[in-house]
C-alpha positions in Angstrom: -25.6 30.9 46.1 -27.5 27.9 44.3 -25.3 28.1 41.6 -22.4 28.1 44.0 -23.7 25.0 46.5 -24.6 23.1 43.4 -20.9 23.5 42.0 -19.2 22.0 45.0 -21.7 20.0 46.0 -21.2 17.8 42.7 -17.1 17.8 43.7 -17.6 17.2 47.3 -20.5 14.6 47.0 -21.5 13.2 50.6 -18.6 14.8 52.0 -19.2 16.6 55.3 -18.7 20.3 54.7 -19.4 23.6 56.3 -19.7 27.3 54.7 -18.7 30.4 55.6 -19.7 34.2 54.5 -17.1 36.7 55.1 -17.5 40.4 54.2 -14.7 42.3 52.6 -13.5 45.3 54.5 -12.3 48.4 53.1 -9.2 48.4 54.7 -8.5 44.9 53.4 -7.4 46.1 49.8 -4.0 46.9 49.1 -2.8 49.4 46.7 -3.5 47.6 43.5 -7.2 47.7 44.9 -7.7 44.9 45.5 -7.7 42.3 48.6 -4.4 42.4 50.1 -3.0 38.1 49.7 -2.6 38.3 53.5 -6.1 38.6 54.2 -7.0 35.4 52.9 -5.2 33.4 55.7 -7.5 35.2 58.3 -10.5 34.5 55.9 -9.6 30.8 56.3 -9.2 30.5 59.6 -12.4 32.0 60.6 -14.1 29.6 58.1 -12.0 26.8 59.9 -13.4 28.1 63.4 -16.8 28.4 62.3 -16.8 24.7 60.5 -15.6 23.4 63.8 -18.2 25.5 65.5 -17.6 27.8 68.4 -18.9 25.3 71.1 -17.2 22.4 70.1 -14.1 24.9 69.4 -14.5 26.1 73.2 -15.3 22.8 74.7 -12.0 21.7 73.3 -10.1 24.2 74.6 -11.7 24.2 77.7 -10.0 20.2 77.9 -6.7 21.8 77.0 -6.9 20.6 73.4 -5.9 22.5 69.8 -5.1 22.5 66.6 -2.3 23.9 65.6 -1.6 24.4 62.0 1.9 23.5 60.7 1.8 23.6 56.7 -0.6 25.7 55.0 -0.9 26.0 51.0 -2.5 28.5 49.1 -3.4 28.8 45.5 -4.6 32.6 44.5 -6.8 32.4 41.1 -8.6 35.4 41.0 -8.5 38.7 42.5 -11.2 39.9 44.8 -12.4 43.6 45.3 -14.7 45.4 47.9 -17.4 45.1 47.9 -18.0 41.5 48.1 -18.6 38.8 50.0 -16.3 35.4 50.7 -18.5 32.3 50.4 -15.9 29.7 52.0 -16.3 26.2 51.9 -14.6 23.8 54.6 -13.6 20.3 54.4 -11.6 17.7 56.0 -9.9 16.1 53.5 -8.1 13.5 55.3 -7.0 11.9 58.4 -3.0 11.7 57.9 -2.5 10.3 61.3 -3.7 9.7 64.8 -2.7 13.1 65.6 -2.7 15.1 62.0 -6.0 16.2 59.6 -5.9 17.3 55.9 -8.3 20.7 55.6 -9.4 21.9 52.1 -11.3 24.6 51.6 -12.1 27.2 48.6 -13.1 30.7 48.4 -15.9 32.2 45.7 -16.6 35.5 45.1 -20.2 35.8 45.7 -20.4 38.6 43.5 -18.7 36.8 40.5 -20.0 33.5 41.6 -16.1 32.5 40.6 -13.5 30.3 42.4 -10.8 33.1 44.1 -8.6 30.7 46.1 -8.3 27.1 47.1 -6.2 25.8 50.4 -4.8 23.0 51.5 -4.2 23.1 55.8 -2.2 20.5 57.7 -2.9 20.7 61.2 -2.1 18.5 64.2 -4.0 18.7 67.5 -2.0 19.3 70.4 -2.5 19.5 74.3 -2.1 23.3 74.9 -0.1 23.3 78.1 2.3 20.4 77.6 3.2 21.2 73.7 2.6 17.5 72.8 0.4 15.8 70.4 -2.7 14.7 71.5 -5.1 12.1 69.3 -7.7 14.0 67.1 -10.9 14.1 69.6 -13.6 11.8 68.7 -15.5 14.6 68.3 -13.8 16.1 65.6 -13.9 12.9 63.6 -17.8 12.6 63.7 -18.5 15.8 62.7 -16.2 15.5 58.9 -17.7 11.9 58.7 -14.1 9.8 59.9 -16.3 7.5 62.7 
C-alpha cells in the first residue's frame, strides 16, 4: 500500500482525496476469468459513497439533496482476477458549475500494485423530490478543498 499512496500522492499533491478497499467476489468474473467490465461501475460508486462518507451522504439526503451522475467515463487498462483487492482512490477534480462536480478516480490492483482503471464522473446535485438542480452544498465543497 506504501508503494501505491506514494504513487498518487506525487500526482495528486495537496489534493483532497479519499481511498477505498473493495474485495473481489467470485461471482464477479466473467467467462474469460476475469472481472466482468460491469463491475467496475459499482466498485466506483461505492468508492464515491464512501469518499463522501455515509453521514454526510445521509444528512444530505435527509435535506432532500443528490447527486445524480449524468456522464461517466471509463478507461479499462488492466484486467483484474479473484482474488484481489480494489484500492480506489477518489477525487474531485473540478467544480464545472454552481450545480455540477468533476470526479476522478483510479483503481489498483493491490495484488499487482498496478493501475486497472481510471474514471472520469460528471455529476450534478439535484433536489430529490422536485427533479431540479440544487447548488453543490457547502459541505461538499469543504470536504474536496473548493471553500
Amino acid at each position: 500500500m506504501d508503494k501505491l499512496k506514494e504513487k498518487y500522492k506525487a500526482q495528486l499533491g495537496d489534493t483532497p482525496y479519499s481511498t477505498t478497499n473493495i474485495s473481489i467476489r467470485w461471482e464477479e468474473m466473467d467467462v474469460n476469468g476475469h472481472v466482468n467490465y460491469a463491475n467496475y461501475l459499482s466498485y466506483y460508486s461505492e468508492a464515491r459513497i464512501d469518499a463522501v462518507g455515509q453521514d454526510l451522504f445521509l444528512s444530505l439526503r435527509n435535506e432532500g439533496i443528490g447527486p445524480v451522475i449524468y456522464k461517466a467515463e471509463l478507461d479499462f487498462v488492466k484486467e483484474m482476477f479473484h482474488p484481489d483487492v480494489a484500492h480506489i482512490i477518489t477525487w474531485v477534480d473540478s467544480i464545472i458549475s454552481k450545480t455540477r462536480v468533476s470526479v476522478k478516480q483510479e483503481m489498483y490492483s493491490t495484488n499487482s500494485k498496478e493501475l486497472v482503471s481510471k474514471a472520469k464522473f460528471l455529476a450534478i446535485f439535484m433536489n430529490i423530490e422536485s427533479r431540479r438542480p440544487v447548488r453543490i452544498p457547502e459541505q461538499i465543497k469543504a470536504k474536496f478543498g473548493f471553500e
